[in-house]
KEKE-430694 format. One record per residue: residue in three letters; x, y, z of N, C-alpha, C, CB in turn. Coordinates in nm, 4 decimals. Atoms other than C-alpha are relative to their C-alpha. Glycine has a CB too. Example, Ala and Ser with C-alpha at 12.3 -4.5 7.8 and 13.67 -1.06 7.14 Angstrom:
BEGIN
+-----+----------+----------+----------+----------+----------+----------+----------+----------+----------+----------+----------+----------+
! res !       nx !       ny !       nz !      cax !      cay !      caz !       cx !       cy !       cz !      cbx !      cby !      cbz !
+-----+----------+----------+----------+----------+----------+----------+----------+----------+----------+----------+----------+----------+
! ALA !   0.0890 !  -0.1190 !   0.0000 !   1.2300 !  -0.4500 !   0.7800 !   0.0900 !   0.1200 !   0.0000 !  -0.0992 !   0.0027 !   0.1246 !
! SER !  -0.0820 !  -0.1190 !  -0.0060 !   1.3670 !  -0.1060 !   0.7140 !  -0.0770 !   0.1090 !   0.0730 !   0.0414 !   0.0462 !  -0.1415 !
+-----+----------+----------+----------+----------+----------+----------+----------+----------+----------+----------+----------+----------+
END
This chain:
BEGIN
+-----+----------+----------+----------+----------+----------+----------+----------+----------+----------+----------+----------+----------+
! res !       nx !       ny !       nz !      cax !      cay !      caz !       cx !       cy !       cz !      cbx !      cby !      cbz !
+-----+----------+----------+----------+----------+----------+----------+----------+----------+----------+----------+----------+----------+
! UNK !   0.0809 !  -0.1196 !   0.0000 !   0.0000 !   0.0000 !   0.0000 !   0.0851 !   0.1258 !   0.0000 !  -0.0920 !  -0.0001 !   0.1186 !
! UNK !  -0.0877 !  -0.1287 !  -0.0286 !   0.3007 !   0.2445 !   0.0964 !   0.0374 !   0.0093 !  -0.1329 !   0.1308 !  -0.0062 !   0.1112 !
! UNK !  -0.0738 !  -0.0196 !   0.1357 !   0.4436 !   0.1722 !  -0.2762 !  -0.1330 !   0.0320 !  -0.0996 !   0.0999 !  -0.1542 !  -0.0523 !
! UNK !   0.1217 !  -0.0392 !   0.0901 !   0.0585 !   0.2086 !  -0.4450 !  -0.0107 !   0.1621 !   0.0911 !  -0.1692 !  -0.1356 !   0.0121 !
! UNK !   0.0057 !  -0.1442 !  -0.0460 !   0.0429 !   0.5280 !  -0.2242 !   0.1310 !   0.1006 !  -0.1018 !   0.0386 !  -0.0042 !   0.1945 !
! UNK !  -0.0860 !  -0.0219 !   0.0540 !   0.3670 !   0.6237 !  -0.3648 !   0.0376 !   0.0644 !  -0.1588 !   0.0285 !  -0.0901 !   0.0277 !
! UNK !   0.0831 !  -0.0051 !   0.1501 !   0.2772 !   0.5574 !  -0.7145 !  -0.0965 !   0.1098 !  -0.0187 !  -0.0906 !  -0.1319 !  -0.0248 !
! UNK !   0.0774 !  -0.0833 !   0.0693 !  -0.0120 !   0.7404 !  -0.7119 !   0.0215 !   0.1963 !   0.0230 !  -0.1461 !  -0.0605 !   0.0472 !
! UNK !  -0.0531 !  -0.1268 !  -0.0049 !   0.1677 !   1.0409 !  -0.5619 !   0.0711 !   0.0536 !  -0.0669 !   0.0426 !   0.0204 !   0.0749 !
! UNK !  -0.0218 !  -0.0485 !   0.0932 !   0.3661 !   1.0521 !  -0.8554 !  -0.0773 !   0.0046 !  -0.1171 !   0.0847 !  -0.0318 !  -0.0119 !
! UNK !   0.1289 !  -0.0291 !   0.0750 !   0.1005 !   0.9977 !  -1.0492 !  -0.0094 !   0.1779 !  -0.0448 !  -0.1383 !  -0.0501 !   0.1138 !
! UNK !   0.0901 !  -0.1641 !  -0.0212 !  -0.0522 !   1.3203 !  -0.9455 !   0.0868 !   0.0565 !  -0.0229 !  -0.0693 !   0.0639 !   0.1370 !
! UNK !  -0.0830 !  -0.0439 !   0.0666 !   0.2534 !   1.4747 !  -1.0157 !   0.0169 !   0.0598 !  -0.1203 !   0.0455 !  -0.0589 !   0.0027 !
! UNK !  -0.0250 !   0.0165 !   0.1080 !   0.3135 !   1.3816 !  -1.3165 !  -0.0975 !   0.0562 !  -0.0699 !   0.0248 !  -0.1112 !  -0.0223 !
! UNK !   0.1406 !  -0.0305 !   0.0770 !  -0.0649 !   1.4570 !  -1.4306 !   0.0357 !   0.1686 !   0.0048 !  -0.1757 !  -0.0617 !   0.0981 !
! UNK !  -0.0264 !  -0.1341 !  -0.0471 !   0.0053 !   1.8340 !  -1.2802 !   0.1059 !   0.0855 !  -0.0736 !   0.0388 !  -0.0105 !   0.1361 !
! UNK !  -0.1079 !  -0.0783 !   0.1095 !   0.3446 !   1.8573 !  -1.4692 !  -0.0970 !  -0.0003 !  -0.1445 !   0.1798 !  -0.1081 !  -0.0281 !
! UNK !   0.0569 !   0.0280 !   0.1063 !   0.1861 !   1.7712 !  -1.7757 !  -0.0949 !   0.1126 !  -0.0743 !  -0.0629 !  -0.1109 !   0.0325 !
! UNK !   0.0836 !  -0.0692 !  -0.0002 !  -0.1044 !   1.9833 !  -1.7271 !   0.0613 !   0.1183 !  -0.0220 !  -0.0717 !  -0.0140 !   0.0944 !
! UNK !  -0.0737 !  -0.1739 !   0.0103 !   0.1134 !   2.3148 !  -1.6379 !   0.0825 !   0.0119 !  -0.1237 !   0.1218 !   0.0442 !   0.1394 !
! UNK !  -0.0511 !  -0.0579 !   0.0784 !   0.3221 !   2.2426 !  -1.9412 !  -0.0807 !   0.0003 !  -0.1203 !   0.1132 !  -0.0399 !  -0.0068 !
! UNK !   0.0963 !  -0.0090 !   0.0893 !   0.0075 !   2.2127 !  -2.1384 !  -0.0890 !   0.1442 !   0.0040 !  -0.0820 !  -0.1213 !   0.0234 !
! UNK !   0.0558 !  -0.1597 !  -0.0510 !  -0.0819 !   2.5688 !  -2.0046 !   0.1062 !   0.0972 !  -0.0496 !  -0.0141 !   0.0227 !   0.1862 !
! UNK !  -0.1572 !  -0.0832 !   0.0261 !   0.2688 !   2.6926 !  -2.0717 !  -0.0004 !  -0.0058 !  -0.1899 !   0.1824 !  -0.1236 !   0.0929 !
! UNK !   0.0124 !   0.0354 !   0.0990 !   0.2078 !   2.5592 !  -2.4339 !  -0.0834 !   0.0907 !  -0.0852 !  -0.0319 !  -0.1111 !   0.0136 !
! UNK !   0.1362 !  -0.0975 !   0.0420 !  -0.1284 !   2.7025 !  -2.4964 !   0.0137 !   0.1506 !   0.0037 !  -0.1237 !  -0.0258 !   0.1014 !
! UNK !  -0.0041 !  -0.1595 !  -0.0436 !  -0.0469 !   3.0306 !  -2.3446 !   0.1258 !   0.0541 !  -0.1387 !   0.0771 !   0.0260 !   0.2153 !
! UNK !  -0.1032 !  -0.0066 !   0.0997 !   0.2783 !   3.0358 !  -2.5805 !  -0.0406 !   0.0421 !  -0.1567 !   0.0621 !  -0.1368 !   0.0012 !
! UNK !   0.0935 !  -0.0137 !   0.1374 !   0.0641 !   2.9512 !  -2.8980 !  -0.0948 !   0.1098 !  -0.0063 !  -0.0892 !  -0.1242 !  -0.0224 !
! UNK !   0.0705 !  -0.1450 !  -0.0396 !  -0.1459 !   3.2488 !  -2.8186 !   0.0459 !   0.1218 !  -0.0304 !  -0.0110 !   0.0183 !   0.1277 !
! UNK !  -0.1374 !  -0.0170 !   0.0165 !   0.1522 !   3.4296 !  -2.8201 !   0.0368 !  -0.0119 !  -0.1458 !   0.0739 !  -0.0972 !   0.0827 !
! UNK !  -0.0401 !   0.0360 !   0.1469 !   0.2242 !   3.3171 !  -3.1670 !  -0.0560 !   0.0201 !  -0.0593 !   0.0234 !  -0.0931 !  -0.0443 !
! UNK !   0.1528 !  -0.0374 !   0.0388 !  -0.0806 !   3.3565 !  -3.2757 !  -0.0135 !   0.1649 !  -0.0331 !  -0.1095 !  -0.0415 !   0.1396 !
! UNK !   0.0102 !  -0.1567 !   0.0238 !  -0.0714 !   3.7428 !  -3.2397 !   0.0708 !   0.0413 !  -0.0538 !  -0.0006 !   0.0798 !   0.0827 !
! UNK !  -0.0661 !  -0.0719 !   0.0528 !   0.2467 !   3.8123 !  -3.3304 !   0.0038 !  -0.0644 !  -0.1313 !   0.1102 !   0.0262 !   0.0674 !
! UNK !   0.0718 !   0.0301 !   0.1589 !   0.1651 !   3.6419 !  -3.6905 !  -0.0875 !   0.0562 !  -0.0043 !  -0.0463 !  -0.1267 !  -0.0490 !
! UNK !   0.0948 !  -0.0784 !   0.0141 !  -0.1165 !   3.8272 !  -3.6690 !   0.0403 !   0.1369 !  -0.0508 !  -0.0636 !   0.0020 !   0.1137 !
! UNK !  -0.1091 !  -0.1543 !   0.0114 !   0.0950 !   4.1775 !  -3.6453 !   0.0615 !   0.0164 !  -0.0940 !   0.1121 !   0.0231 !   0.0893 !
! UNK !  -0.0564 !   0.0031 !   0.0889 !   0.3651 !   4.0580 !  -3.8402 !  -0.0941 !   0.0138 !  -0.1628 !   0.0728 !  -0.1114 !   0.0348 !
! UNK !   0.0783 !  -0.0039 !   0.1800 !   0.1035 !   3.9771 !  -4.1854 !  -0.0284 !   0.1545 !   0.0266 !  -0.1917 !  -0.1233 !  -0.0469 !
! UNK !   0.0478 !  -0.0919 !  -0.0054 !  -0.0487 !   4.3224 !  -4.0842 !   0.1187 !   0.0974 !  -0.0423 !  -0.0657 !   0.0076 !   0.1166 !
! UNK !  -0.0882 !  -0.0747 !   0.0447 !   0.2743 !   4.4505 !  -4.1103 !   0.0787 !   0.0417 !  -0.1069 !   0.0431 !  -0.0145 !   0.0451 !
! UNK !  -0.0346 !   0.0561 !   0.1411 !   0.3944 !   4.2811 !  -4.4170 !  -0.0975 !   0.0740 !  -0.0892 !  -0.0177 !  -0.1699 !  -0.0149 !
! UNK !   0.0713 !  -0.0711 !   0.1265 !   0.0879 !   4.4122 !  -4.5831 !   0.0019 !   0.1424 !   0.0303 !  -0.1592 !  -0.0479 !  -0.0283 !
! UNK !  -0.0382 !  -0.0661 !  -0.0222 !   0.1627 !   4.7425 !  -4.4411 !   0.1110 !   0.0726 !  -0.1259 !   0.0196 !  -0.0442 !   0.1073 !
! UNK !  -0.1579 !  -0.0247 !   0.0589 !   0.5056 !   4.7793 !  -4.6128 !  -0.0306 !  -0.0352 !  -0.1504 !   0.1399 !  -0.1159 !   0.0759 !
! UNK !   0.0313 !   0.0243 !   0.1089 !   0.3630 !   4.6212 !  -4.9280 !  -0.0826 !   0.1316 !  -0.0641 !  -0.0657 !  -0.1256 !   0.0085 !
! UNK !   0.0930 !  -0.1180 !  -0.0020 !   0.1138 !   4.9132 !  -4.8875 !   0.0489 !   0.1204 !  -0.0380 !  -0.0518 !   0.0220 !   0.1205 !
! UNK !  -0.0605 !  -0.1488 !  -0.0311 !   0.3767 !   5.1647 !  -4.8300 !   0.1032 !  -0.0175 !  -0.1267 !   0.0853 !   0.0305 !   0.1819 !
! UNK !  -0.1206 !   0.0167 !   0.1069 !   0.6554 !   5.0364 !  -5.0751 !  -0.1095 !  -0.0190 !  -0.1409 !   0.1258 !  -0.1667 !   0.0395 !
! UNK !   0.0612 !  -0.0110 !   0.0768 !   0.3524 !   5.0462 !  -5.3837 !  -0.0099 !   0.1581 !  -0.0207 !  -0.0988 !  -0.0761 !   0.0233 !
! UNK !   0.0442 !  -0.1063 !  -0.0305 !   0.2530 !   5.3720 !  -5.2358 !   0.1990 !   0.1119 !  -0.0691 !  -0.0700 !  -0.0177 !   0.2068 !
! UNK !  -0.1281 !  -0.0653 !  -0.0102 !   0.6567 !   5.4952 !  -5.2510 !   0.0037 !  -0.0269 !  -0.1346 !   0.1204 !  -0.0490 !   0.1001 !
! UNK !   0.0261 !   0.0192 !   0.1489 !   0.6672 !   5.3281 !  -5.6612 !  -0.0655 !   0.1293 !  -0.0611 !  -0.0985 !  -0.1283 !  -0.0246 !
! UNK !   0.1008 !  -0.1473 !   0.0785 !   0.3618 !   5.5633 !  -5.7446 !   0.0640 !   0.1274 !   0.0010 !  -0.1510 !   0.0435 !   0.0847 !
! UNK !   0.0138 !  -0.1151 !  -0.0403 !   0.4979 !   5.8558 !  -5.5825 !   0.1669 !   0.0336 !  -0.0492 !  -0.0573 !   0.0121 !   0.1642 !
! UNK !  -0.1261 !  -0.0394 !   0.0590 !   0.8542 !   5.8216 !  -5.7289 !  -0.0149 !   0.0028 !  -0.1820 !   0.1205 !  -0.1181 !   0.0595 !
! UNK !  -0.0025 !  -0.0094 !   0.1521 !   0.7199 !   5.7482 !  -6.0877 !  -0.0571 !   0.1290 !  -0.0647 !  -0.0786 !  -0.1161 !  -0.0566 !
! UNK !   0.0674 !  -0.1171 !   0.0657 !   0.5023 !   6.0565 !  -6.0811 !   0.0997 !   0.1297 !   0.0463 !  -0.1735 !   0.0165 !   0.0565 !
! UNK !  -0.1334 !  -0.1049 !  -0.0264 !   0.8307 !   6.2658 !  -5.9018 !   0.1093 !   0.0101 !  -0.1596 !   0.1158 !  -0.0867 !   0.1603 !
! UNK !  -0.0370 !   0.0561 !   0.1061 !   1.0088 !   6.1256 !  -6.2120 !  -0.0513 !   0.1112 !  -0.0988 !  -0.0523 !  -0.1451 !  -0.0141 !
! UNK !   0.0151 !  -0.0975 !   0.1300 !   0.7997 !   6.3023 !  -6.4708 !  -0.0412 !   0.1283 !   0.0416 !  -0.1071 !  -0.0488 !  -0.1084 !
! UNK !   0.0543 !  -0.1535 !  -0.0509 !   0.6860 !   6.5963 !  -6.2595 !   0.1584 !   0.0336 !  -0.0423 !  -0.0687 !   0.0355 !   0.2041 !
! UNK !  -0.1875 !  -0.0853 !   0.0267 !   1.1451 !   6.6657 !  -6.2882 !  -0.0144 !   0.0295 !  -0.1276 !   0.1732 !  -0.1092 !   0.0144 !
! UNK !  -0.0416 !  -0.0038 !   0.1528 !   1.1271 !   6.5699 !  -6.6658 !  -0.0659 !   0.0990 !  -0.0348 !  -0.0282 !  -0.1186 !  -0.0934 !
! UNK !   0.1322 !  -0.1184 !   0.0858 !   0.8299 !   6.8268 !  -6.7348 !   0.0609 !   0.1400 !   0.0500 !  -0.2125 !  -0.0165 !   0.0740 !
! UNK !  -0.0843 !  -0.1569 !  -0.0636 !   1.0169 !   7.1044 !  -6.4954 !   0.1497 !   0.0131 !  -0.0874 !   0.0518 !  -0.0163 !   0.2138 !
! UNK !  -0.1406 !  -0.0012 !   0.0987 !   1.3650 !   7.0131 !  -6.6746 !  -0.0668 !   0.1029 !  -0.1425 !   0.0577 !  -0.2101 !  -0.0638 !
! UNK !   0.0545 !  -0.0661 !   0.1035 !   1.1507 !   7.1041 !  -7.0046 !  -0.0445 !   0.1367 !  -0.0048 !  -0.0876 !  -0.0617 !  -0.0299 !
! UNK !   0.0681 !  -0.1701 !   0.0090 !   0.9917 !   7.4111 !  -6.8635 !   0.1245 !   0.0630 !  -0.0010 !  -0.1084 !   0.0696 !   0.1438 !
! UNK !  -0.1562 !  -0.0526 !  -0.0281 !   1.3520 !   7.5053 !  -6.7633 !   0.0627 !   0.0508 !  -0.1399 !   0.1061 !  -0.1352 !   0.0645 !
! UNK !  -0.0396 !  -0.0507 !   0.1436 !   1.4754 !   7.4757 !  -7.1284 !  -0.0412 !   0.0861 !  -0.1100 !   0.0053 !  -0.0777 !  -0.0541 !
! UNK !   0.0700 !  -0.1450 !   0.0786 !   1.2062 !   7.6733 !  -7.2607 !   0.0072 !   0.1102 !   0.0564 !  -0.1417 !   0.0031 !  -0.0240 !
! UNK !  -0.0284 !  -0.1459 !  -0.0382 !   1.2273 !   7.9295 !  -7.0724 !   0.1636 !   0.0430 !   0.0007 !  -0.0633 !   0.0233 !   0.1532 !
! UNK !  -0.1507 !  -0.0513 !   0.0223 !   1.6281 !   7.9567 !  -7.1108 !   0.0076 !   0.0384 !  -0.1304 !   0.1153 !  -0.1052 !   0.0264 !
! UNK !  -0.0331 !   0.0138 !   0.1715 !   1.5785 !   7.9121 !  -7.4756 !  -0.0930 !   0.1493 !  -0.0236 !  -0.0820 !  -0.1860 !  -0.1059 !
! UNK !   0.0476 !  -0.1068 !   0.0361 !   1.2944 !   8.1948 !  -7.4780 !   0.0903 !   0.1089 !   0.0415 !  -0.1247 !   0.0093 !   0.0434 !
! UNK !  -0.1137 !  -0.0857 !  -0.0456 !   1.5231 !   8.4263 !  -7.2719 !   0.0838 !   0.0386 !  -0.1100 !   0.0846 !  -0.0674 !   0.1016 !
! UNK !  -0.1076 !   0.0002 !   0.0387 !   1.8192 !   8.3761 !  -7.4647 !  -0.0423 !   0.0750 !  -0.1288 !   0.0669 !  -0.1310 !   0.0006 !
! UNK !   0.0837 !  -0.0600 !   0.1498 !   1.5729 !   8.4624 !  -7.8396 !  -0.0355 !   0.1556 !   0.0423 !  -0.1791 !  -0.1018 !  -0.0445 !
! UNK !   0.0332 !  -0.1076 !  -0.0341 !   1.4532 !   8.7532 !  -7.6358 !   0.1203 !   0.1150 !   0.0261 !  -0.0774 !  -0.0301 !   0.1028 !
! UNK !  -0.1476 !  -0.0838 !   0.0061 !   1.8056 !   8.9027 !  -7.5594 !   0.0351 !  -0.0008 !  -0.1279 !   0.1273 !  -0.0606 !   0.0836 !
! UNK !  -0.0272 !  -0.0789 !   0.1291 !   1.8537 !   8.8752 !  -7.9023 !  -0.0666 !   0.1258 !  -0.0952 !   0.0006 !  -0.0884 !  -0.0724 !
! UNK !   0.0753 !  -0.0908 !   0.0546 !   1.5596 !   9.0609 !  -8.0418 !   0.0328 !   0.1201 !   0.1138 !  -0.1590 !  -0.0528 !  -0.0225 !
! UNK !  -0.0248 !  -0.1136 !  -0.1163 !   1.6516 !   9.3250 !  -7.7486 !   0.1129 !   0.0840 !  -0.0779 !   0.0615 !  -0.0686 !   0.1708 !
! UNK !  -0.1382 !  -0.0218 !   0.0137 !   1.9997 !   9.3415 !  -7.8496 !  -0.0001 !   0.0435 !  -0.2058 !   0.1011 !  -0.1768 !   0.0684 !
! UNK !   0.0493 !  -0.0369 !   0.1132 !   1.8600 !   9.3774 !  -8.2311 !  -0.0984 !   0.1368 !  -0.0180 !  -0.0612 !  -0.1127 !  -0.0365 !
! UNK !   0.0783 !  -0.1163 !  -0.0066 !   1.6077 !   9.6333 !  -8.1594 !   0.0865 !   0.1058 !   0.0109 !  -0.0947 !   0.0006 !   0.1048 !
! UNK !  -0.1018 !  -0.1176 !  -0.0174 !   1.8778 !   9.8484 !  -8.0198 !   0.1091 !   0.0206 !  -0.1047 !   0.0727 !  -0.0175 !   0.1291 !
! UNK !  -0.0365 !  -0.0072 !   0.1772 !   2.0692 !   9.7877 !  -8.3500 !  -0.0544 !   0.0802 !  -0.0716 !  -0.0297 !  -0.1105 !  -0.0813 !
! UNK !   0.0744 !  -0.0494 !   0.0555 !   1.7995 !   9.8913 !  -8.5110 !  -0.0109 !   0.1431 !   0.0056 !  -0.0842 !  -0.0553 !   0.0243 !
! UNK !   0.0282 !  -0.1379 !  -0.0351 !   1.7054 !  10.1853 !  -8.3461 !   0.1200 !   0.0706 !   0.0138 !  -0.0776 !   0.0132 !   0.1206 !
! UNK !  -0.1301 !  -0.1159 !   0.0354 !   2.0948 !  10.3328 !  -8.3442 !   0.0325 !   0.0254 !  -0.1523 !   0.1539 !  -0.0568 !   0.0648 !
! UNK !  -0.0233 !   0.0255 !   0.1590 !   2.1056 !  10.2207 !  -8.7116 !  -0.1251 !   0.1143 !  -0.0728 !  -0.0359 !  -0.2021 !  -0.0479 !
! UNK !   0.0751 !  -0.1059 !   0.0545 !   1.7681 !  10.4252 !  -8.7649 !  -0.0079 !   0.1703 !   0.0427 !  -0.1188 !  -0.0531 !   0.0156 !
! UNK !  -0.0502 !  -0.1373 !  -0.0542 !   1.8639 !  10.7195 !  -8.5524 !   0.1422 !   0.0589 !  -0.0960 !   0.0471 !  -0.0268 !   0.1793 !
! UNK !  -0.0766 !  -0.0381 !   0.0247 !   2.1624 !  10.7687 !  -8.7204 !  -0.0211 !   0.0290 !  -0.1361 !   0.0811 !  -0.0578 !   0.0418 !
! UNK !   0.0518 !   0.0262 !   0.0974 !   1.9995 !  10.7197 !  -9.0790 !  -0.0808 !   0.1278 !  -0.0074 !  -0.0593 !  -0.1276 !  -0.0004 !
! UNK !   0.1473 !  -0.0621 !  -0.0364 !   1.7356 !  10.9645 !  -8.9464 !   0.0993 !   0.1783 !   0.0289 !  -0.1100 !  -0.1070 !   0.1940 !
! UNK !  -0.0838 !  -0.0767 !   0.0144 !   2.0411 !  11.1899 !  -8.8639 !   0.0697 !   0.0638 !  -0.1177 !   0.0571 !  -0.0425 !   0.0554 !
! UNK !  -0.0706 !   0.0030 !   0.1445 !   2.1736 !  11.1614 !  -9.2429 !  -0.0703 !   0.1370 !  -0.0385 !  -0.0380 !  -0.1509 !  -0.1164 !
! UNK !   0.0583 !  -0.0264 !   0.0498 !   1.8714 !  11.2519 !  -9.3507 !  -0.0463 !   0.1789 !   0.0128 !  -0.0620 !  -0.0997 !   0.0184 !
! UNK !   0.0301 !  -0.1473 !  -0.0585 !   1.7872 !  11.5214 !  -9.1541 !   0.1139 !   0.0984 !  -0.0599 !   0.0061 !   0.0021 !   0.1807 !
! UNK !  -0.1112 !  -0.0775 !   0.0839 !   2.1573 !  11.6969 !  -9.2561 !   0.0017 !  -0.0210 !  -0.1457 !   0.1384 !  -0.0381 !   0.0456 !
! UNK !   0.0324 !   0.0119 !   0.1667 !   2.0808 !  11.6292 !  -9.6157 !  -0.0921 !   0.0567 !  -0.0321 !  -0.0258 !  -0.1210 !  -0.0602 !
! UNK !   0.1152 !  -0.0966 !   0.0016 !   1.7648 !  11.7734 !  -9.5797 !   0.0316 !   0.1365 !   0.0159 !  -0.0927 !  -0.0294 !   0.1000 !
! UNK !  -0.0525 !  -0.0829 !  -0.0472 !   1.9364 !  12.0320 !  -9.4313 !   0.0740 !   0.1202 !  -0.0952 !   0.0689 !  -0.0673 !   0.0774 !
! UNK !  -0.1319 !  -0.0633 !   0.0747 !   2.2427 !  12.1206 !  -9.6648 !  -0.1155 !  -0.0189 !  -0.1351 !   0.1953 !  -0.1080 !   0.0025 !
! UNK !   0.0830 !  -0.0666 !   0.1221 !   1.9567 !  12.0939 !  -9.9674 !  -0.0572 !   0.1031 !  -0.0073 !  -0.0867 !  -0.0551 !  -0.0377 !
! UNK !   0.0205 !  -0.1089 !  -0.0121 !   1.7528 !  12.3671 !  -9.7976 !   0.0792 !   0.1159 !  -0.0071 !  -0.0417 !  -0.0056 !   0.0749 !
! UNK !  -0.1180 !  -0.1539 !   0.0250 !   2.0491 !  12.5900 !  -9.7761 !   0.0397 !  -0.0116 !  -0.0861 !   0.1245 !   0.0403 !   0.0760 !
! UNK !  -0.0665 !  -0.0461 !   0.1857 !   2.1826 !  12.5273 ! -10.1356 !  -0.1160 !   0.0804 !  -0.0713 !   0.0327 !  -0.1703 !  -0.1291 !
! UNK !   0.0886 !  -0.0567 !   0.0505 !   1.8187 !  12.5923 ! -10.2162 !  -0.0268 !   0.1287 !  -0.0138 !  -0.0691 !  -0.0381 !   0.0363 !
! UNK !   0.0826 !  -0.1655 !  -0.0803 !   1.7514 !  12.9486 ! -10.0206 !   0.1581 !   0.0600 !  -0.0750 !  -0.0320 !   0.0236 !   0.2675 !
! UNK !  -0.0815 !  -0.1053 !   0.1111 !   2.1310 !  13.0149 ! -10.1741 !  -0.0047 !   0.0385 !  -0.1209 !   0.0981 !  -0.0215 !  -0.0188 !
! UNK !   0.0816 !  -0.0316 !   0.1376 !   1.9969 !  12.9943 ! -10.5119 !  -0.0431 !   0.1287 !  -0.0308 !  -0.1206 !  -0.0716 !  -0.0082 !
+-----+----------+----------+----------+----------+----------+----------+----------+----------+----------+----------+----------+----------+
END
């Protein structure tokens, strides 16, 4: 009886270990459970954000190329515009001075004329 007493005191034991590491188990998986939970959430997160970052670099992309372009037109208009500037004032010393001729020619005819 002392060795069936014995027995069944490890028994009970044993049933108790068993049990607590079947608690320790469960509680664990639980545990695992969430943070797979988190993690996918997170994963699709980043999938979310790294699609989101694609879009937003392909449309940075041609928003530069279209500013590069405005850039060149407007250097290129500039540059046409300093010329016609730089032509006008040609012009206008070229017709002032023309305008000067004329005027002293006009000039020296009236007085040959009135010496007549």
């Amino acid at each position: 009886t002392q060795q069936g007493a014995a027995l069944q005191s490890y028994n009970n034991e044993l049933v108790k270990c068993i049990e607590e590491l079947c608690a320790k188990r469960e509680e664990l998986s639980q545990q695992i459970q969430k943070e797979e939970e988190e993690k996918n959430k997170l994963q699709n997160d980043i999938r979310l954000l790294t699609e989101k970052l694609a879009r937003i670099n392909e449309s940075l992309a041609r928003k530069m190329a279209t500013r590069n372009e405005f850039e060149k037109t407007i250097a290129e208009t500039e540059a046409a515009y300093t010329k016609i500037l730089e032509s006008s004032q040609t012009l206008l010393n070229v017709l002032k001075k023309e305008a000067g001729n004329l005027s002293r020619a006009t000039e020296l005819k009236s007085s040959i004329t009135k010496e007549s």
